[in-house]
N, C-alpha and C positions, 0 to 999 in steps of 0.2 A: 289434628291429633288430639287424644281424650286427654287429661293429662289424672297420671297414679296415684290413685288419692290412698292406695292400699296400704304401702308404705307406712305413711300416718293414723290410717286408721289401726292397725298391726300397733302402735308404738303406742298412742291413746289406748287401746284397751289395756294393752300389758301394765300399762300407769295406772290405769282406774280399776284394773281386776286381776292382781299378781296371782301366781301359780298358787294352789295350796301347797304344795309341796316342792321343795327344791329336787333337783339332783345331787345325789352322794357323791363326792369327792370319787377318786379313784382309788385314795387309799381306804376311806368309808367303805366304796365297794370289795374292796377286797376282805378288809373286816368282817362285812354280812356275812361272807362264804363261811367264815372260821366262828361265826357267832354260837352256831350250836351247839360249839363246848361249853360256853356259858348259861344258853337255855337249860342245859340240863338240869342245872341245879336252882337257876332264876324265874322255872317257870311257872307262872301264876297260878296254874290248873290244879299244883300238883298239891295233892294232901296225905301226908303233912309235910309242909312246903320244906326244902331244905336250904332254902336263901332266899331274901326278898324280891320279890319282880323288879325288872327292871324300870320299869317305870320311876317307882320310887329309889331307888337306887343311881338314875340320871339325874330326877330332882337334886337330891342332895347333894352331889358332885357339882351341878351347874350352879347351887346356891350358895357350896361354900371356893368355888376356884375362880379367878380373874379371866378368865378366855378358855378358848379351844386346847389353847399350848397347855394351860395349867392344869386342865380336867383331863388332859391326857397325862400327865407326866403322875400327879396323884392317882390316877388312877390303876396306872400301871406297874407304880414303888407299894400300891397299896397289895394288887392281887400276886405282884412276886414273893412277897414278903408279909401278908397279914400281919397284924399287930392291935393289942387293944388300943393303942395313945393313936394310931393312925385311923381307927374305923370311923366312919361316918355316918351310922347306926345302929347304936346301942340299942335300943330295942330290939333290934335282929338278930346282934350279936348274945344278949340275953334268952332271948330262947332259941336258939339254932346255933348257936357258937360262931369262932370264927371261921370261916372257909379257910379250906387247904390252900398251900401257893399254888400259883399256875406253872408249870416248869416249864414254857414256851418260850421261845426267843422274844427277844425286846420286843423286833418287828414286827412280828406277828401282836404282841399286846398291846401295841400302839396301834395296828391297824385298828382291832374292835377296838380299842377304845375310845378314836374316831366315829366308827360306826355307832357307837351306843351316843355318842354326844351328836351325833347328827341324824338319828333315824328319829322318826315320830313313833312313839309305846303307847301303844292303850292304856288309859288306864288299868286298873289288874282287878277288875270286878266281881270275878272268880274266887280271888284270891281272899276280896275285902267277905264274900259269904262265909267261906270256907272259913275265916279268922272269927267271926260272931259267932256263930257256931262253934268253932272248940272253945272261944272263951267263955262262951254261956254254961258246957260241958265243965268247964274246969271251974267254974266257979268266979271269975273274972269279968263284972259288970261293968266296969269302969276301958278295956279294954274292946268289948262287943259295944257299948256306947259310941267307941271310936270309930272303928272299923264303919259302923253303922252311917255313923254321919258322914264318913270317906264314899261310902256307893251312895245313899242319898244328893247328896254333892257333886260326883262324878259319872255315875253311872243311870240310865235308862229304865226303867224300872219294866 
């Protein structure tokens, strides 16, 4: 008899070359489905944009909450209920305002908020053009400097 080295070989690679990407929770995937109401307003492409990408918008949630639990439960008291002492970025809030509430049930805004804390966002490459560009229009060097250095940084040229 041969004897199944396959087993081991199966468990060594998954050691030495993990998934790039996990699988979404089940509440995650439920999330995704309902995400588009959020794109609408989060989406990178759009000019002139009427909320920041989500990209940056996950950053700062995972920067300033303790876990999974925590970036959902702020994130979910933040979009029922806007507020300037709750927002997580003032820069966004200064030129785009705050966003409207969500009037969605809890569960539903716990699902995407799930979703948004476990999916992988492009960077918003898009968005960093589209932002140098009107700040150069508006007279805002200091601002297009930034932007600038965010797609240098991030993005593929």
């Amino acid at each position: 008899m041969i004897p199944n080295h396959c087993g081991l070989a199966t468990l060594v690679a998954t050691l030495l070359f993990p998934p790039l990407a996990t699988a979404l929770t089940p509440a995650a995937e439920e999330g995704k489905l309902l995400y588009p109401a959020c794109h609408v307003c989060h989406n990178p492409q759009m000019d002139p944009p009427l909320g920041p990408p989500m990209w940056g918008v996950k950053r700062r949630y995972q920067n300033g909450t303790l876990d999974e639990r925590d970036f959902v439960v702020s994130m979910v008291e933040f979009v029922k209920n806007p507020s300037l002492e709750r927002a997580i970025h003032d820069e966004a809030v200064a030129q785009m305002g705050l966003m409207p509430p969500m009037p969605l049930p809890d569960e539903m805004l716990e699902k995407i908020a799930a979703y948004i804390h476990e999916a992988e966002f492009p960077p918003p490459c898009d968005h960093w053009k589209i932002a140098v560009n009107r700040a150069i229009q508006r007279g805002d060097p200091g601002h297009a400097k930034k932007d600038q250095q965010m797609l240098e940084r991030f993005c593929k040229a």
